[in-house]
N, C-alpha and C positions, 0 to 999 in steps of 0.2 A: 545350497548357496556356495558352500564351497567347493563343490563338483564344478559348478559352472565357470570359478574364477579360476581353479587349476587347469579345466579346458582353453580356457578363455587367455593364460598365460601358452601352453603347449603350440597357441594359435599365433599370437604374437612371434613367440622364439622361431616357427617356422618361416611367417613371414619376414623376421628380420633374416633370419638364415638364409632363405630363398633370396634376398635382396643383394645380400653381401656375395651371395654365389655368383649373381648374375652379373655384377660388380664387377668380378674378378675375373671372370668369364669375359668379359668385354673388355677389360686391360688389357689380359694377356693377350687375346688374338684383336686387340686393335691394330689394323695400318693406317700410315697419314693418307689422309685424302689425299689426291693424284690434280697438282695443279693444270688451269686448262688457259691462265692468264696469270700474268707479270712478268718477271724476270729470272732465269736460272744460270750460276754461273758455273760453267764447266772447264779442267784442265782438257785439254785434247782439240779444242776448236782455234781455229785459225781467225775466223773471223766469224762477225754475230750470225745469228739463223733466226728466221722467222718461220714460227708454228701455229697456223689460222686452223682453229677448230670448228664443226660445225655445232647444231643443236644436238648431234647423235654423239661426239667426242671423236671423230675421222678425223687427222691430222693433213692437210696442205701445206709440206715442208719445205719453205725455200731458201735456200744457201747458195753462197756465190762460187759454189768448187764441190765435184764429187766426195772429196773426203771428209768437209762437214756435213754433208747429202744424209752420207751412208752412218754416219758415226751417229747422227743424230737421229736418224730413223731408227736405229739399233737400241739407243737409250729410251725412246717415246716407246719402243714396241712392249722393251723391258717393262717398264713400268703395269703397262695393262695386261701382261702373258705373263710376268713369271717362272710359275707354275707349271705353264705349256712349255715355257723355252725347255725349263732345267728336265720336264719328264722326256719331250723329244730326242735333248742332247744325251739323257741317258739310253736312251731307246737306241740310236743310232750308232751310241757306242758297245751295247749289249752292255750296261752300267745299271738296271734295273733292279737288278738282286742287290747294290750296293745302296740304292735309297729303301726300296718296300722289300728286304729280307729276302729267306729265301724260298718264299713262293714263288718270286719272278726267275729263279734260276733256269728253270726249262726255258722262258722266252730268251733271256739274255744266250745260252746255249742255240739257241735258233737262230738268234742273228747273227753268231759268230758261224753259225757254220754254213750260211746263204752267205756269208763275205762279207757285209753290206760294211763293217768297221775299216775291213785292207783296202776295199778298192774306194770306199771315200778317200782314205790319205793319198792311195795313189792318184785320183783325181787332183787333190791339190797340188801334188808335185809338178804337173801337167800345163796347170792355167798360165797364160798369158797374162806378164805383169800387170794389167791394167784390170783385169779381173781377179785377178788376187786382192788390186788393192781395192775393191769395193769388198770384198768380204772380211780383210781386217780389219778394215773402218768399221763397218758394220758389228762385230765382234769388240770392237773395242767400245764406243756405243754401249752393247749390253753390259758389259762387264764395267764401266762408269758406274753403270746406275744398280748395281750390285755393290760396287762399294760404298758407293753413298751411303743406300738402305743400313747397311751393317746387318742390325737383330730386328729390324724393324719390318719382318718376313709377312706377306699375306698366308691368310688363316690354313693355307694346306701345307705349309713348311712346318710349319708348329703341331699341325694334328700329329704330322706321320713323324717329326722331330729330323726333319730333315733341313741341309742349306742348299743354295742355289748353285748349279754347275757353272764353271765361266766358260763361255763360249769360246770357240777356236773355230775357226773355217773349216778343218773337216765335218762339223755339224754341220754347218750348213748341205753339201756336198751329201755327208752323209742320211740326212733327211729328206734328201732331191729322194736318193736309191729306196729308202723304205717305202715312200710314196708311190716308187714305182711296183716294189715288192707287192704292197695291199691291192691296188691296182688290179694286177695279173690275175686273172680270172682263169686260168687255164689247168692250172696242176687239180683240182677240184673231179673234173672230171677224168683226168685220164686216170687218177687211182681210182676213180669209182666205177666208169668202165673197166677197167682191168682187173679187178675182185668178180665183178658180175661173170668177165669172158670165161673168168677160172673155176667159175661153180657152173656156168650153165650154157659157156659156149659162146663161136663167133654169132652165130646164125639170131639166138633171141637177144642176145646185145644188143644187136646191131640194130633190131627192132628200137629200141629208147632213143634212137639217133636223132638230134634235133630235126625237123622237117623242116627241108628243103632242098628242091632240084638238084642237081648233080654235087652233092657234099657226101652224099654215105658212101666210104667203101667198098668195094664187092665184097672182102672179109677182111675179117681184123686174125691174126697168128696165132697161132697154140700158146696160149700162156697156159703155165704148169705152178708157177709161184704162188703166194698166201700172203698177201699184202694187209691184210686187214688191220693185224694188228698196228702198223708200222701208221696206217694210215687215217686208223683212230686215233692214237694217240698223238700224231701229230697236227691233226686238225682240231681238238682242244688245244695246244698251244696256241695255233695259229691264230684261234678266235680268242685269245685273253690279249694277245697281241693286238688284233684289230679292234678290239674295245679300250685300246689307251687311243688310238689310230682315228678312232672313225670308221673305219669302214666296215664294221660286220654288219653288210648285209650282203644278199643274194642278186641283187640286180643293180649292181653301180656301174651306173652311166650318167648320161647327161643328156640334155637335147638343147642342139644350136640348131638357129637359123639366120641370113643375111638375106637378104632383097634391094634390089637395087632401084636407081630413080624412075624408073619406068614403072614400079608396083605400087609407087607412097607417094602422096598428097602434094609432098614439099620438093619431087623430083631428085630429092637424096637418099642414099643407103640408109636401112636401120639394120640395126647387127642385136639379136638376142641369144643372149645363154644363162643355164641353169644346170649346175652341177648336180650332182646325186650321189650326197653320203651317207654316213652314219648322225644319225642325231644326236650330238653330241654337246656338253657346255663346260666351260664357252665353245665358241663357233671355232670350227674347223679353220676359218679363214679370218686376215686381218685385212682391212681395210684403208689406203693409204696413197696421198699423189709426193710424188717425189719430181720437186724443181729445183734443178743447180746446178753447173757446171754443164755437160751436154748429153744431162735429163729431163723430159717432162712428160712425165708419163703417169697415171692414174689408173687405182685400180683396186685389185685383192690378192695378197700371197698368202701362202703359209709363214704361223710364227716360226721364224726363226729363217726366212728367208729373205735376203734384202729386196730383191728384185721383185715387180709386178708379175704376177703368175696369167693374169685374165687381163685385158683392161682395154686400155686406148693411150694414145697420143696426141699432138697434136695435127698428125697426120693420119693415121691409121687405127684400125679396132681389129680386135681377133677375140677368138672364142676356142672352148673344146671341148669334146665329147671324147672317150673314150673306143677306139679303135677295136676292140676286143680280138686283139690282135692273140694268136696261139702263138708265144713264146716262151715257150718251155718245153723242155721234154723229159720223162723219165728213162730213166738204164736199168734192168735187171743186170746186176753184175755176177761173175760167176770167180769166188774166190778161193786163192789157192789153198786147200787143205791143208800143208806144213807152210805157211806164212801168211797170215791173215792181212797182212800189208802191201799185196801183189793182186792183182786183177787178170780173167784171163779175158787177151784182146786177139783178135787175128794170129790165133793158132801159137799164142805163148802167153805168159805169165810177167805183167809188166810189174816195176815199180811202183807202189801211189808215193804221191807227196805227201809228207807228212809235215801240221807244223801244230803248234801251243799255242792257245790263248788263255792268260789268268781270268778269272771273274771274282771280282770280289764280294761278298756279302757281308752286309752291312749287322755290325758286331764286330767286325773285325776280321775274321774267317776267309780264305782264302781255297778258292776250287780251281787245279789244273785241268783244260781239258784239251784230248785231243782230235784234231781234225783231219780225214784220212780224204785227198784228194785224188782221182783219176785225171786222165786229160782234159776228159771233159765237165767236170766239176766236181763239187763236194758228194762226199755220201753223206746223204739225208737222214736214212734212217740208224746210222749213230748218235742223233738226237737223244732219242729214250730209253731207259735204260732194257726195258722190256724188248726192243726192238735193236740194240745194237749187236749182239751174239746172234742174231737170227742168221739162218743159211740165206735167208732171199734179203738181199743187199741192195739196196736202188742208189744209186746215182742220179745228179739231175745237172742238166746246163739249162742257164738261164742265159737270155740277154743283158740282163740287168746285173750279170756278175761280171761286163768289162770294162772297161772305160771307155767312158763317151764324154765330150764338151757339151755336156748340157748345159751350165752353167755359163759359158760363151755364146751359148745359141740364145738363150733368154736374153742375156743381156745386150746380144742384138738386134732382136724381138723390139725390146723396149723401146730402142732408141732408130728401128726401119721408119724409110719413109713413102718404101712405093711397095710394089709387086715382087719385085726381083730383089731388095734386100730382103722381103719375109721369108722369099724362098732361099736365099743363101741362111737366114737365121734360123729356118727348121731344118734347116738340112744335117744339121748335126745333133737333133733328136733323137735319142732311140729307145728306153724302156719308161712307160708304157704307151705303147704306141697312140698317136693320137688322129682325131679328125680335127682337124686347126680350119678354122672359118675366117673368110679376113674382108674387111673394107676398106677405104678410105675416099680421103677429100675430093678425091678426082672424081668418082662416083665409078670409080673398079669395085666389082667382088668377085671372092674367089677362095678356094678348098683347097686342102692337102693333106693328103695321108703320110702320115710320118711318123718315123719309127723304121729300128731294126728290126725286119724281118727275117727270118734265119732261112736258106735256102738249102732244104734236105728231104731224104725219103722219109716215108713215113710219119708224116707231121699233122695228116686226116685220118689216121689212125683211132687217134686221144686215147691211146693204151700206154701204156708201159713199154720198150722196146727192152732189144735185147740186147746186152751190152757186150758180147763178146765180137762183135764184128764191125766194122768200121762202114757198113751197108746202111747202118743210119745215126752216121754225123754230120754234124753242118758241114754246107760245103761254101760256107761265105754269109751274105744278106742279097736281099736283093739294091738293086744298083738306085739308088733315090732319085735319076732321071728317069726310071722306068717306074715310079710310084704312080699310083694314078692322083689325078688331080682337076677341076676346073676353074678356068679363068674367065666372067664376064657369059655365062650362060645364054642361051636364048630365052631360056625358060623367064629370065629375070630375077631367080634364088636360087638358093641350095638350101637344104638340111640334111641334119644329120641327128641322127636319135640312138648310136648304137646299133642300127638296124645294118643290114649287109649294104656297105657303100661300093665295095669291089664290083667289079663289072665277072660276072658269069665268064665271060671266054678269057680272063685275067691270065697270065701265061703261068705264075706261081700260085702255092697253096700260100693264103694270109691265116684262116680261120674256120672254123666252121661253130663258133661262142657266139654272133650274130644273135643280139635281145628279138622278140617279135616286133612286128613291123608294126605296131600296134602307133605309139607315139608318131612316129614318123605321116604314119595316115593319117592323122588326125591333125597332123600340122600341116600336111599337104590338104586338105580338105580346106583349110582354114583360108590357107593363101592363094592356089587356084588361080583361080577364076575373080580375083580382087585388083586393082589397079587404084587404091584409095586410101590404102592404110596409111596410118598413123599410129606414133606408140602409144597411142590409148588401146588400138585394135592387139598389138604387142602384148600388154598388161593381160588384156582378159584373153590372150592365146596363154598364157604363161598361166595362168589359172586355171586349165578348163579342164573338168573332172571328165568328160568323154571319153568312153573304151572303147572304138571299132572292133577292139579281141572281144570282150564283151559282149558288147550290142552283137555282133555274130552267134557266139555260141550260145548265148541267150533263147535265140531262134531254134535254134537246133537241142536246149535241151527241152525246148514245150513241144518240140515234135511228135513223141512217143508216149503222148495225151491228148493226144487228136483223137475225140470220139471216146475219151477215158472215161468210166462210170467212178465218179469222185465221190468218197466216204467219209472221206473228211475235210472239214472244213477250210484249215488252214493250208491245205494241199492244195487244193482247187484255189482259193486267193492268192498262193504263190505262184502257181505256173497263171492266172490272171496278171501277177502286178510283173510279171517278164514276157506277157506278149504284149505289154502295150509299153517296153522300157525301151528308150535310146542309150542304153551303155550310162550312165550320168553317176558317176561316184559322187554326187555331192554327201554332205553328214548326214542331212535329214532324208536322205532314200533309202526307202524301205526294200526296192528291188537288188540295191548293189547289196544290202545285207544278207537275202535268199540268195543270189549267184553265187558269191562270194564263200558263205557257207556251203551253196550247192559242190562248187567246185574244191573245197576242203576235201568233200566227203568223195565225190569224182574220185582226186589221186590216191586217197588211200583205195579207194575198191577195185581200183584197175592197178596200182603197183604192189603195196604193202604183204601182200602175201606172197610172194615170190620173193623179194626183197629182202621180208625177216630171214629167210632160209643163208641166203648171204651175210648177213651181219645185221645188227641192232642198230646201228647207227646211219646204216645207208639209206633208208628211207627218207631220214631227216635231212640228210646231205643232199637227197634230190630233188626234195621240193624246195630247199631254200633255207632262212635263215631260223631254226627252230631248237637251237639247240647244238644244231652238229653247224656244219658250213656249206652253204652249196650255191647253187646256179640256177635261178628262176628261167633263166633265157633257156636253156634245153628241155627243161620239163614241159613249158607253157608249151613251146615249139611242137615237141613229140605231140602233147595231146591235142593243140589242136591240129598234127596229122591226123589224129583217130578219127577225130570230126571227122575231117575232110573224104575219110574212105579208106584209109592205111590200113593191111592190117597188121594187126597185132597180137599172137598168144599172151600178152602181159593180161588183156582184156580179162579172161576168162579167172572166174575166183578159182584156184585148182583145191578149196578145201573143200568144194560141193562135186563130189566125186560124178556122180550119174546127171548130173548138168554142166553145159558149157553155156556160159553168157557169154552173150552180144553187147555192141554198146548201149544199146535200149533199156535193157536188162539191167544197166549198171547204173544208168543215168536215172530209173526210177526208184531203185534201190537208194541212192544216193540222195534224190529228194526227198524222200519219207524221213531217212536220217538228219535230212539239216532242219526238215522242219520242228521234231523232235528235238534238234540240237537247240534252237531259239526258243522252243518253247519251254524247256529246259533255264536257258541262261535268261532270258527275257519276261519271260510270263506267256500265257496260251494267247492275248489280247493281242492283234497286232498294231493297234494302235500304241504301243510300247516300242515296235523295232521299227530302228532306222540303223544307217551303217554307223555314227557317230559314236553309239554306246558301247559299242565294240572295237571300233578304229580309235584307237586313242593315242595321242602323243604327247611322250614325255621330252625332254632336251636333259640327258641323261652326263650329270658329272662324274668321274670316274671316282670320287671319293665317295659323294653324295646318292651314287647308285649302290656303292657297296656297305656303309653305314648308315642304316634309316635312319641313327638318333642327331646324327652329324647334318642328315638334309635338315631335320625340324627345326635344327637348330639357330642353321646359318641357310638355312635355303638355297642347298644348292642347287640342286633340280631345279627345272623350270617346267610345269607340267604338273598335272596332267590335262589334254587339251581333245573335245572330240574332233578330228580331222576327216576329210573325204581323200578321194582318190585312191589309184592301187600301183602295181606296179606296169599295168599296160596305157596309165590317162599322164596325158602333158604334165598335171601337175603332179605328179608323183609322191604316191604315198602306199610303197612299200611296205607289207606287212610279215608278223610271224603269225603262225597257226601255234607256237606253244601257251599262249597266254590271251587268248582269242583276238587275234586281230591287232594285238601291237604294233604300232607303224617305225618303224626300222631305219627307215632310210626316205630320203625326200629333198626338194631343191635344198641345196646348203646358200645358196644366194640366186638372187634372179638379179638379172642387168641389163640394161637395154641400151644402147645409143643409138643415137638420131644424129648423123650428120648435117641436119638443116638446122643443127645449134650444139656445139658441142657441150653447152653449160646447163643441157637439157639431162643430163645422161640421169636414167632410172636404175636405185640400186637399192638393193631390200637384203639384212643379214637374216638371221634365225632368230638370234637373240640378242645380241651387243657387241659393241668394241672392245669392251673391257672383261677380265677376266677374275675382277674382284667380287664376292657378292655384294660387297654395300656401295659400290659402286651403280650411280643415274645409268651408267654404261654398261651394266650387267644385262641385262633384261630390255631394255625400253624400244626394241624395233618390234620385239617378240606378238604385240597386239597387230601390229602393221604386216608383218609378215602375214600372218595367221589371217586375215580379214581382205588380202591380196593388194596390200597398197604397195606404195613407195615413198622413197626419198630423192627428192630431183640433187643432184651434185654440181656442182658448180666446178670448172678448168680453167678458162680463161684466170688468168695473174687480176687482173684488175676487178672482173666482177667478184671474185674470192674476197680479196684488200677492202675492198667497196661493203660487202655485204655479212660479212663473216665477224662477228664482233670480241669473241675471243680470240685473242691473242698470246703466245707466251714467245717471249725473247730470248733467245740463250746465246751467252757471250763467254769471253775466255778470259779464265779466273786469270 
């Protein structure tokens, strides 16, 4: 009896303990809920502003003058990002080490020495008053509702013990440039080609070269250099980077299309786009129509941007896909023996620039560091420390290290109202280069490639150059009247999917990073041969798990089972459930699950053994997002060269001395393994496998990913979710081979407008508007998303007023 009441007491004291924990636990990281109606009075407004929210918390802000537009939009943004503002603004100022310690010192060290801190400020010194003053206003906005808040931080201030940055217009500026930085798909491979040239030569390099007609050089140059170190080490930075970012994954793109009234029901343009990021929460993008002074434009930007990045007008829509433009280059530099601060260029020993930057780390701690420049840009690998005494020194220029008005171009983007203002407002584009898709009222559509192009030798190379001669520096851009471009097609659309939009006989080199034509096919298949659509037919384009990459090699790998004497079971049901498959990632396919592993097992048996001999980390760098950093577009490319007839010594496993395989050889070696692989991860049954149990998607918080007891706690992940698609179907669902099938990257919003009612426009986030966990607005598109729906939006001033029932008013104290 008394055992029982002294347990029975220990039970109690717990529960009460456990109560009062949880208590105090919810004190300390309570924030006030985020009002969406009444009244708010703020110093800094001129006159009142009305803020129409919808059912999702999307703000429709209207003010009678650009400077309470932007001020107010800066406050609203505050409130629901935070979090995002303050990690961005440290991000762009390489200030990372001074909130999360000094693990982030390498990153902050990276971005000081890509620029991206100097030439945001020199962008400010630059702007045109009237763009200055949207991003003061804007900056002053955020930093209101910073002081308001005081202590009153949402729950990631308090974890890490950290306060909120106050904005200043070089973040903004400065976070155009990192965007652009993540973006760049290109430095990726030229150190991965350039370790390969130096182990094994031009001739089998050259072999891995994306397929496609006239893009491989006859040879690539004697590199002699050992880049490895420099350029493992630097691509773990890169990727802790792209994980506050967004974008670590291997295939970011996007895919836009426009069709004009001659293709759709209602005799008007529909305009769709779908970016392609990193899965990330909260969402990559914020949500928002800005009406006032001579604004009215709707749309999505990044936190911490004032202006509409994507969206529409009331005259005009545009969209973007990524360009996969080669803007970059590497320099072996060749340094002087007695003065490690001199380069040798065209037969002498020049100067570098040399200058400081502090970083502070949080504690208090204080790190000099310095940055040793050439003409043509920073050295790179003085990043690490492993890597800065090395003899092979790489230099690199970027596009994105000069000043450009981008920030001018957008904000007269927002506010075109035909053909020829859009193209005066891209024209001063340039890192990362885009495909811009555009319509409007008048029933015009029409394309442009834009972006600084660098015009030099050697830039089809994607090696390493050599930095001692002036034979391959830029010699300019190319001239943006000679970009290519259509206006008003006969076809009746355009798209764009990342896919090679340059014309073959193009006079300069752009690229040779072109993703597979895969989406692109599949969107042109769709639209064709239709004169009907409507944006419901849009909706399920934007949805549809079909691979043409796929459905092709599918064919091609049951080939070399024609007449096969089958032993086992599960063998013979898989090359069955791929001869009778159309490509179709949905979840519940059992065939996207075999391909998908088939082709796992594909690139490791035609690369990985040649590879490991190069480095440990290059494998993973080639197929994609696994750990290292890499580029799905050249790998998929190359192999399906092999399909197609290429050949290739990568083919041949060279650890079977007295055999050389064929692709036959590899592709049934490779099926036996995947099917072992699933039988393994899934069970022998295959009424067990579909691709869903494997493709799984989280919306990964950068707190909430690194501390599992912090997600349980406050939930901040959003996930786990079975998804379909890959990275060759419309709807895109990029994955990793390190954790089987992790999906990585995927539309970060879909959007669609319909100019036969602009109050029609379809628009679907990831997850939410808001950036709080206990926040309605955290999470609640995330079902919607996920199940392919939408949100209709509303533009028109009056059906907004009319139909939108929360309201908040903000007047000047």
């Amino acid at each position: 009896m008394k055992i029982h009441f002294k347990l029975n007491k220990v039970i109690i004291f717990i529960l009460i303990a456990s109560f009062f924990f949880i208590l105090i636990i919810n004190f300390y990281f309570y924030s006030p809920k985020i009002k969406y109606d009444g009244v708010i009075k703020l110093s800094g407004l001129s006159n009142k502003v009305e803020v129409h929210f919808d059912n999702f918390g999307s703000p429709h802000i209207f003010a009678k003058n650009n400077e309470d537009l932007f001020f107010t939009a800066g406050y609203i943004m505050a409130r629901e990002r935070l979090f995002q503002l303050t990690i961005n603004a440290a991000a762009t100022e390489g200030r990372l080490s001074e909130l999360l310690g000094k693990k982030s010192i390498d990153i902050d060290k990276f971005i000081h020495t890509w620029g991206i801190p100097k030439v945001a400020k020199e962008m400010i010194n630059t702007l045109d008053d009237d763009s200055k003053k949207v991003l003061d206003n804007f900056c002053s906005g955020v930093n209101s509702y910073i002081k308001e808040i005081g202590s009153k931080l949402p729950i990631e201030f308090k974890i890490l013990q950290i306060k909120p940055i106050e904005w200043k217009p070089y973040h903004i500026s400065g976070f155009s440039k990192l965007m652009a930085y993540s973006l760049s798909q290109s430095w990726y491979p030229e150190m991965l080609f350039g370790k390969v040239a130096s182990i094994f030569g031009s001739k089998k390099t050259l072999e891995l070269w994306p397929y496609f007609p006239n893009e491989k050089p006859e040879k690539l140059p004697d590199l002699v250099f050992d880049n490895l170190d420099f350029w493992e080490n630097i691509s773990k930075i890169d990727k802790k980077l792209r994980n506050f970012l967004g974008t670590d994954a291997g295939h970011l793109g996007s895919n836009s299309w426009v069709v004009n009234g001659s293709k759709t029901i209602s005799g008007k343009p529909i305009l769709a786009n779908d970016p392609h990021l990193g899965m990330i929460q909260p969402s990559t993008w914020y949500e928002m129509h800005l009406n006032g002074g001579d604004f009215n434009v709707s749309g999505i930007t990044f936190p911490g941007i004032p202006f509409i990045i994507i969206g529409q007008n009331e005259n005009t829509a545009w969209g973007f896909t990524n360009l996969m433009s080669d803007d970059l280059d590497f320099y072996n530099e060749k340094i002087n023996p007695k003065n490690e601060n001199q380069y040798f260029f065209d037969g002498k020993f020049k100067d570098m620039n040399i200058r400081y930057e502090k970083i502070k780390i949080k504690g208090g701690k204080e790190e000099l560091i310095q940055i040793r420049e050439t003409h043509r840009g920073p050295i790179i690998s003085d990043i690490h420390p492993m890597t800065k005494n090395s003899n092979d020194v790489f230099s690199f220029r970027w596009v994105g290290n000069q000043y450009w008005n981008e920030i001018e171009s957008f904000i007269k983007l927002n506010k075109m109202n035909n053909w020829s203002e859009f193209s005066d407002a891209v024209s001063g584009m340039s890192s990362p280069a885009q495909n811009i898709i555009y319509a409007d009222k008048d029933g015009n559509i029409g394309w442009r490639a834009v972006g600084k192009i660098p015009i030099r030798k050697g830039g089809n190379l994607l090696v390493p150059l050599s930095g001692e001669t002036s034979e391959y520096d830029w010699k300019g851009y190319i001239p943006f009247d000679e970009m290519p471009y259509e206006y008003n097609p006969k076809s009746g659309f355009i798209i764009t999917a990342n896919n090679k939009t340059i014309p073959n006989n193009y006079n300069y080199y752009v690229s040779s990073l072109w993703h597979n034509s895969s989406r692109f096919d599949r969107i042109k298949e769709l639209i064709n041969n239709r004169f009907d659509l409507t944006t419901n037919d849009m909706k399920i384009m934007q949805n549809d798990y079909i691979s043409p990459f796929a459905r092709k090699l599918s064919k091609q790998i049951i080939t070399p089972f024609e007449n096969y004497n089958f032993q086992n079971d599960n063998i013979k049901y898989s090359i069955q459930k791929l001869s009778n498959w159309n490509g179709n990632f949905a979840p519940n396919s059992k065939s996207a699950l075999i391909f998908s592993t088939i082709m796992m097992k594909m690139l490791k048996n035609i690369y990985l053994d040649e590879m490991k001999i190069v480095g440990e980390e290059v494998f993973n760098s080639w197929i994609g997002p696994v750990g290292g950093r890499g580029n799905w577009a050249i790998c998929l490319r190359n192999l399906e060269g092999l399909f197609d007839g290429e050949y290739s010594s990568w083919i041949d496993d060279i650890s079977t001395l007295d055999i050389q395989e064929n692709l036959d050889d590899i592709i049934i070696k490779s099926v036996y393994e995947a099917v072992f692989d699933i039988e393994k991860n899934l069970g022998s049954s295959p009424i067990n496998w579909w691709w869903g149990r494997l493709h799984v998607l989280t919306f990964r918080h950068s707190i909430g990913n690194e501390i599992k007891i912090l997600d349980r706690l406050f939930k901040l992940n959003i996930g786990p979710f079975e998804t379909g698609g890959s990275s060759t179907t419309i709807n895109n669902g990029e994955y990793s081979f390190s954790n089987p099938f992790n999906q990585v990257s995927g539309a970060s919003f879909r959007r669609i407008v319909d100019f036969s009612n602009l109050d029609s426009t379809l628009f679907i986030l990831t997850s939410g508007q808001s950036g709080n966990p206990k926040s309605l607005h955290y999470n609640d598109q995330t079902d919607l998303y996920l199940n392919g729906q939408y949100r209709s939006i509303l533009f028109n001033e009056n059906s907004i007023k009319s139909n939108l029932n929360k309201k908040l008013l903000f007047q000047s104290k």
